[in-house]
N, C-alpha and C positions, 0 to 999 in steps of 0.2 A: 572808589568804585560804586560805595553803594550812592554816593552823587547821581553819577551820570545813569544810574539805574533809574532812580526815582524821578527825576525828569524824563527818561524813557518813555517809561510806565504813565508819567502826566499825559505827554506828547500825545500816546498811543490812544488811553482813554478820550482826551479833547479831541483830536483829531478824526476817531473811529478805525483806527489802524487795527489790520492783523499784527502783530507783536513781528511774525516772521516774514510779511511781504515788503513789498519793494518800499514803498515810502519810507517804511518805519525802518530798513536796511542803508537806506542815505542819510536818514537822518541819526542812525546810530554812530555812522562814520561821520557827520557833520561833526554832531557833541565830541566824538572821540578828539577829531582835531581840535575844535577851540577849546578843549581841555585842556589837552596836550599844550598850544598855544599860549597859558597864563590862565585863561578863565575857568575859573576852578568856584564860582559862587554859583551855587542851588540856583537862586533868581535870575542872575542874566544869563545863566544857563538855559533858562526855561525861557527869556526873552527871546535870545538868540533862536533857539529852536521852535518858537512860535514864526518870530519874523519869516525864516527859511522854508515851514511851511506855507505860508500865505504867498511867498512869491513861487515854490512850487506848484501849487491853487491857480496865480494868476497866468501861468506859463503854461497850464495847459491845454492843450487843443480841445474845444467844445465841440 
């Protein structure tokens, strides 16, 4: 748990996320699943959850 916290908390800071609004609430269910899934390493943890943001970024309406 404290894994997928500390990537959280990366995510949040990189990103400029509110800890409790919307981005940062899909991307806490993102990491929960590929957790859950096998990936359990800090780093492609925090891969995985960069990638997800950037096509979140790229998918939204300007």
């Amino acid at each position: 748990m404290a894994r997928l916290q500390r990537v959280f908390d990366t995510l949040c800071i990189e990103q400029g996320w509110a800890r409790d609004g919307e981005p940062a609430r899909r991307h806490a269910r993102m990491l929960i699943d590929d957790y859950l899934a096998g990936n359990t390493s800090e780093g492609r943890l925090l891969i995985a959850g960069r990638a997800f943001a950037e096509r979140l970024r790229r998918n939204m309406p300007r």
